[in-house]
C-alpha positions as CSV (number, residue, x, y, z in Angstrom):
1,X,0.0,0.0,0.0
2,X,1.8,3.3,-1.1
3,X,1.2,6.4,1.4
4,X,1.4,9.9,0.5
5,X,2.8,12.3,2.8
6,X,4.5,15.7,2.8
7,X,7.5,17.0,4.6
8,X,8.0,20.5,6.5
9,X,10.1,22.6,8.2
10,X,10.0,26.4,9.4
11,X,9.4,27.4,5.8
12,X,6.3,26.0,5.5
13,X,4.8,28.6,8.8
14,X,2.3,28.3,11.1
15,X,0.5,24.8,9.9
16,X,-3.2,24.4,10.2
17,X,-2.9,20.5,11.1
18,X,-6.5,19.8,11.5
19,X,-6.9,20.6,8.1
20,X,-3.9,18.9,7.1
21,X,-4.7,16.0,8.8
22,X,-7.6,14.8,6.3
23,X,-5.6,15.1,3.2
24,X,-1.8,13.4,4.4
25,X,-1.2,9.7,5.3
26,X,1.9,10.8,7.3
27,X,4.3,14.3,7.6
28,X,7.9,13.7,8.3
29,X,9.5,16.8,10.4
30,X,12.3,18.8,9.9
31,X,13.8,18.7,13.8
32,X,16.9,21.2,13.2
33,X,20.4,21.5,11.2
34,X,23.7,20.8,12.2
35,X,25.4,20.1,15.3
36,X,23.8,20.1,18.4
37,X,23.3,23.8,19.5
38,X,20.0,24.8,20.5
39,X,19.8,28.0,18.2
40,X,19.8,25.4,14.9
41,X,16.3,23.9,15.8
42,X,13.6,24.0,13.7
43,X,11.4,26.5,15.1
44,X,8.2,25.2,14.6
45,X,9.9,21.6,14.9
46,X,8.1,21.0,18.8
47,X,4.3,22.4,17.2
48,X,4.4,20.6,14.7
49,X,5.1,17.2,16.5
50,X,2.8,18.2,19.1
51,X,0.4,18.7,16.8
52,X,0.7,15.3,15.3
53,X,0.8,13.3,18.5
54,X,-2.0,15.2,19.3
55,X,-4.2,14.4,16.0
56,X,-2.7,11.2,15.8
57,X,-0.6,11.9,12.5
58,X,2.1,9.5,12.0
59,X,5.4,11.6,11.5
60,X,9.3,11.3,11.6
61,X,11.4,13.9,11.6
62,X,15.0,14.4,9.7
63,X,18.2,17.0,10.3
64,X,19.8,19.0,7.7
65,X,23.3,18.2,7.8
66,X,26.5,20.1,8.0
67,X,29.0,17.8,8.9
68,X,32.4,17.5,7.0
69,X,34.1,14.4,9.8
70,X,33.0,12.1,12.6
71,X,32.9,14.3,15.3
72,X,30.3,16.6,13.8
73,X,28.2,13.8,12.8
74,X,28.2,12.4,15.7
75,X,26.9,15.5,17.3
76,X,24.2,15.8,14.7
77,X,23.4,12.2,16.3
78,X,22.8,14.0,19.7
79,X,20.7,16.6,18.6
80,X,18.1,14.6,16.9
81,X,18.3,12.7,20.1
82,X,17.8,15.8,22.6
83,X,14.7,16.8,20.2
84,X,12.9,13.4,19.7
85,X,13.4,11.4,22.7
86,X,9.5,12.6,23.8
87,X,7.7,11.3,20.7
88,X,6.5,8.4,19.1
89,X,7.3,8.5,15.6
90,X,5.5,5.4,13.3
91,X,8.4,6.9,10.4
92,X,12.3,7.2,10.0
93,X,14.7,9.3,11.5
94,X,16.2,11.0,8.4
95,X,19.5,12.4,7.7
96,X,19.0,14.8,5.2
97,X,22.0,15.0,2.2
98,X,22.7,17.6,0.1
99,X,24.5,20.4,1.3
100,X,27.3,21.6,-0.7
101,X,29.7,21.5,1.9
102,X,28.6,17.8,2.7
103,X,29.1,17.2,-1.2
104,X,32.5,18.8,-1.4
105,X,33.6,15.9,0.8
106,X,35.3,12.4,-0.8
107,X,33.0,9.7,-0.6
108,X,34.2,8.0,1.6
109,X,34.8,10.7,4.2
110,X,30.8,11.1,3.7
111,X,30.2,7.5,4.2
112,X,32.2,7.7,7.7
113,X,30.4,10.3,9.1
114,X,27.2,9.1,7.6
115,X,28.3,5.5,9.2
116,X,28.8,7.7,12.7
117,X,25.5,9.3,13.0
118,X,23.3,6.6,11.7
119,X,25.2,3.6,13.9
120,X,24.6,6.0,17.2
121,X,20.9,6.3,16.3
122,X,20.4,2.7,16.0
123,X,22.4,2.0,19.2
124,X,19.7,4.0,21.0
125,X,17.0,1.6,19.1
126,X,15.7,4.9,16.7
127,X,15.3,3.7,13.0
128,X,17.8,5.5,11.0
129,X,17.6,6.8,7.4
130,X,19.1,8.5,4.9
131,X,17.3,11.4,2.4
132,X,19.4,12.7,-0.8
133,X,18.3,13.3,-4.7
134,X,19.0,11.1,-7.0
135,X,22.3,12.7,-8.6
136,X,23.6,12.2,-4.9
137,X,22.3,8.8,-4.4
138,X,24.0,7.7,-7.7
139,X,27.0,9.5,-7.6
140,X,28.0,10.3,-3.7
141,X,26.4,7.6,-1.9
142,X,27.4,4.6,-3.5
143,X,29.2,2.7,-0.7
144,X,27.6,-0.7,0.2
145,X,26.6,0.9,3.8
146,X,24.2,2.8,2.2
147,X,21.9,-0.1,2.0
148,X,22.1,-1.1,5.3
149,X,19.4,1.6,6.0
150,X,15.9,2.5,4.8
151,X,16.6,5.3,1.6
152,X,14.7,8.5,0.7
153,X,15.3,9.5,-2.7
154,X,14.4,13.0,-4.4
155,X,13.8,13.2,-7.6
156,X,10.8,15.0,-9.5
157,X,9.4,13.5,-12.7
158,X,6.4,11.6,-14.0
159,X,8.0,8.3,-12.5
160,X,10.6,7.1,-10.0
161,X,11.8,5.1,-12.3
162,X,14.6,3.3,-9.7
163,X,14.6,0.9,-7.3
164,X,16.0,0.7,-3.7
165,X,14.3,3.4,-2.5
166,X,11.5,3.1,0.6
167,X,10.2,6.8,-0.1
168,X,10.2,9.0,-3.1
169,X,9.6,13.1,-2.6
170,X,8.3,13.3,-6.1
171,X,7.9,17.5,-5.6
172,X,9.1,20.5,-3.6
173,X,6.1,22.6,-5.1
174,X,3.3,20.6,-3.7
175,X,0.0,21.9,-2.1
176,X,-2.0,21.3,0.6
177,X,-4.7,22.4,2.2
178,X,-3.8,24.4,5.8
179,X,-0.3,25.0,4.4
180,X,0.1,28.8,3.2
181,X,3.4,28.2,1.3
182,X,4.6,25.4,-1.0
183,X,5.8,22.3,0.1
184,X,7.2,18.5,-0.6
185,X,5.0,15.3,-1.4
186,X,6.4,12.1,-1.0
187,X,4.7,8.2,-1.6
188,X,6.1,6.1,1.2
189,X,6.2,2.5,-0.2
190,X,6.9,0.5,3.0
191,X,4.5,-0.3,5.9
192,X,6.8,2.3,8.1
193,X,4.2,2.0,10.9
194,X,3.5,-1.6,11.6
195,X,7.5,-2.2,11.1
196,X,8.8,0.4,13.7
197,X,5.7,-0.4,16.7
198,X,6.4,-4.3,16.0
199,X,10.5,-3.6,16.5
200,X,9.9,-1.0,19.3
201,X,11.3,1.5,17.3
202,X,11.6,5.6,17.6
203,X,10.3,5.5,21.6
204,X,7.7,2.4,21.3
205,X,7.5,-0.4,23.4
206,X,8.2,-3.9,21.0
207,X,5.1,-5.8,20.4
208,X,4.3,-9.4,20.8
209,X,6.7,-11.6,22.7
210,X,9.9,-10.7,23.6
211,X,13.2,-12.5,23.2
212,X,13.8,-14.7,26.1
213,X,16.2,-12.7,28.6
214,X,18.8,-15.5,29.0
215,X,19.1,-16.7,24.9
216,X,21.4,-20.1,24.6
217,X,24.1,-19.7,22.7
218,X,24.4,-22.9,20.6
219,X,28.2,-21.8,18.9
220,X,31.5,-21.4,20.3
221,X,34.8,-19.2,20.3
222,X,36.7,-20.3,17.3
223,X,33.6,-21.2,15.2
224,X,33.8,-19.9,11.8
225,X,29.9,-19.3,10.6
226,X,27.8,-17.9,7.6
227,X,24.9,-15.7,8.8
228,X,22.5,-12.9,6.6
229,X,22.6,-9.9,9.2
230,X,24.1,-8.4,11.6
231,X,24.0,-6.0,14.8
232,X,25.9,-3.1,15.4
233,X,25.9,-4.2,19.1
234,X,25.3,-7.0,21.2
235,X,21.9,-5.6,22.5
236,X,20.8,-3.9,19.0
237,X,17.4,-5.2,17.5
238,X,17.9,-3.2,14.3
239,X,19.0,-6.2,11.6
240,X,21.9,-4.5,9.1
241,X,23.3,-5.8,5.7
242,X,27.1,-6.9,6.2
243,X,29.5,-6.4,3.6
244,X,30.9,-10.0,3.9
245,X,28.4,-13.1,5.2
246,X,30.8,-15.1,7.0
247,X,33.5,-14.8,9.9
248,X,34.9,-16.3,13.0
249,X,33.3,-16.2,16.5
250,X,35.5,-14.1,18.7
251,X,33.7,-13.5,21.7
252,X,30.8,-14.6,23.5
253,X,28.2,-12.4,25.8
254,X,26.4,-15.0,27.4
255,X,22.4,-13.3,28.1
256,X,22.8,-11.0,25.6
257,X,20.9,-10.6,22.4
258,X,23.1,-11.0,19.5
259,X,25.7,-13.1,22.0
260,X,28.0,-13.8,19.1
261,X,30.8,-11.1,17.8
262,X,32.2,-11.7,14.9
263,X,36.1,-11.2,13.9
264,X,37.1,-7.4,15.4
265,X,33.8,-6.2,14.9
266,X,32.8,-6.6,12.2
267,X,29.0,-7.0,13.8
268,X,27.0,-8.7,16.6
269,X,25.0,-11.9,15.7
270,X,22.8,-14.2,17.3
271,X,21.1,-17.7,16.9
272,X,18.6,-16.9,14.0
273,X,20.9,-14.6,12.2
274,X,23.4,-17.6,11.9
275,X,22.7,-19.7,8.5
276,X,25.2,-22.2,9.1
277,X,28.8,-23.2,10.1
278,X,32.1,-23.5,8.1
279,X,34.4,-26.7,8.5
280,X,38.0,-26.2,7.7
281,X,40.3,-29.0,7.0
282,X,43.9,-28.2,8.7
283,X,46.8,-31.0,8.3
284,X,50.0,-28.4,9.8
285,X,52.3,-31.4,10.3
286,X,52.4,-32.4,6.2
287,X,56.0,-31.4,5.3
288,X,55.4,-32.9,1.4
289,X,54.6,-31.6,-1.8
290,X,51.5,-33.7,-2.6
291,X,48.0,-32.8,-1.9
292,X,46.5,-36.1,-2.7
293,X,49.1,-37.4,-0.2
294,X,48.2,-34.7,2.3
295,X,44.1,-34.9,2.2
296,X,44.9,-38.9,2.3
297,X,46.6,-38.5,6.0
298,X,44.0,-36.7,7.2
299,X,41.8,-39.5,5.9
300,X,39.7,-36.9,3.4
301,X,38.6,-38.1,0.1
302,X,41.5,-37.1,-2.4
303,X,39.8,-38.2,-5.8
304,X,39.7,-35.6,-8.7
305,X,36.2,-34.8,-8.1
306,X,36.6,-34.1,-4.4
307,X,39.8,-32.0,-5.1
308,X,37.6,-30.0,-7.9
309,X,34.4,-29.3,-5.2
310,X,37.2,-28.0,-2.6
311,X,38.8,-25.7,-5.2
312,X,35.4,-24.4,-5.7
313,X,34.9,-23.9,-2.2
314,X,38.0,-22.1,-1.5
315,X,37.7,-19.5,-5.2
316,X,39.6,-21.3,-7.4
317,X,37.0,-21.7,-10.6
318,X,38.3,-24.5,-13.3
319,X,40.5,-26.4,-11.5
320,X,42.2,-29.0,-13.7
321,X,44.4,-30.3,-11.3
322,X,47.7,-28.3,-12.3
323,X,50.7,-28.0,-9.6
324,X,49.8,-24.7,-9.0
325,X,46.1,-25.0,-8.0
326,X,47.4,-28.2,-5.9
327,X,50.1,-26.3,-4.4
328,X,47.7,-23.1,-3.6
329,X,45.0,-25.8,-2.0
330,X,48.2,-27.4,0.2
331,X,49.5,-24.0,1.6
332,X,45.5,-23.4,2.3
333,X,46.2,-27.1,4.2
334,X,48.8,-26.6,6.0
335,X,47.4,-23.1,7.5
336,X,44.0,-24.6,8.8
337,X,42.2,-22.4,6.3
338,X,41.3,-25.2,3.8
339,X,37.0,-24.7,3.5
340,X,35.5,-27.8,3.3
């Protein structure tokens, strides 16, 4: 079910929201820009939530950004914090991406800071996301992170015409009835509502059952393991893309959550999140030059087609059998990081 929905700040005034009300699905709030200094909030940011908690609108809000390295992003993080931890917003918590300043930056050095504010909002259990036009999206924001969290895309034509994107503001020259000025329309395509009250999201209490206080922990220390998400902590509940699926168990947090982190932190995981675990063959004591000879010790299948599924396995594509494959598959032996 698409939504339709606008988006305001200061420059939209004084807004009638009973009127508004009966032609919106959902408004999403500009809370303030930059760091966290009380003269950069919106100032219409605390009427115009109030008014939607009051009417029952569902809203989120988003911050304009500034920030050119970590340290500013981070305190962006706070001040959406400071101005939203009384409400209960059933949409994101945008950052909002396209100041020239911000687009001066390398991408990468946006990806860090965007990494920094966006990882502290989901450590509080808010539901992060990020707002830019297309050109930006395409050209600036390209980093696999990116996906990790819901995406807000700009762009004003007939059709989207792109995919990826939970929300499209399809004009800034929109109107509406109780808003004296011009202002943005936007189709949300995801069921923001039911996701974020089920998940306890943006100040709600999760519903249904909870996860069991004292989760077993059915892995070890030294398991290596393939799993489809990830936590940015081991209390998180907000499920993120990794950029690789697999890794070794370095530490256990018995009680928690996502029990389970993986490498140096690469990310937090727990039973569910696991898909499966990876067996490595390891024969350190072979001193010879034969691979057949070395699998055979170990008492593992040595035949061609065997030797042709654990090249697979391990990224070599067409093995024939040469020395060199054999000799790349030994070395992978003798270090215990043979992947069976």
């Amino acid at each position: 079910m698409v939504r339709d929905g606008i988006d305001v700040s200061q420059y939209q005034g004084q807004i009638d929201w009973e009127l508004v009300q009966k032609h919106i699905d959902f408004a999403i709030l500009r809370c303030g820009y930059g760091q966290d200094i009380p003269g950069q909030d919106d100032p219409t940011f605390k009427r115009n939530a109030d008014e939607c908690t009051r009417l029952g609108i569902p809203f989120g809000v988003y911050l304009y950004s500034y920030a050119t390295n970590e340290r500013e992003a981070l305190s962006e993080a706070k001040h959406v914090m400071r101005l939203i931890q009384d409400y209960k917003m059933e949409y994101p918590i945008y950052l909002d991406l396209e100041d020239p300043r911000v687009g001066r930056l390398t991408n990468e050095q946006i990806e860090r800071n965007c990494r920094v504010w966006a990882d502290e909002l989901a450590k509080n259990n808010y539901f992060p996301g990020f707002y830019a036009s297309y050109y930006w999206w395409t050209s600036k924001l390209t980093g696999a992170f990116f996906t990790r969290y819901t995406r807000w895309v700009a762009r004003y034509a007939e059709e989207l015409g792109a995919e990826g994107f939970d929300m499209w503001q399809y004009t800034d020259n929109g109107f509406v009835e109780g808003i004296n000025a011009p202002v943005d329309r936007n189709f949300a395509y995801r069921d923001f509502p039911a996701e974020i009250r089920a998940g306890g999201f943006n100040n709600f209490e999760a519903e249904g059952p909870q996860q069991p206080e004292q989760p077993t922990t059915n892995y070890e220390v030294g398991d290596h393991v393939t799993f489809d998400h990830v936590y940015i902590s081991s209390e998180s509940s907000i499920p993120l893309i990794p950029y690789m699926n697999h890794g070794t168990i370095t530490r256990i947090v018995a009680g928690a959550r996502n029990p389970y982190l993986i490498g140096n932190g690469l990310g937090w995981v727990n039973n569910e999140s696991i898909t499966g675990t990876m067996r490595y063959l390891s024969n350190p004591t072979y001193r010879g030059d034969s691979l057949v000879d070395a699998l055979t010790q170990i008492g593992v299948d040595a035949s061609f087609a065997s030797r042709r599924d654990l090249a697979r396995k391990n990224g070599i594509e067409n093995y024939t059998g040469s020395a060199k494959q054999n000799l790349e598959l030994l070395q992978l032996l003798r270090e215990g990081r043979l992947r069976q």
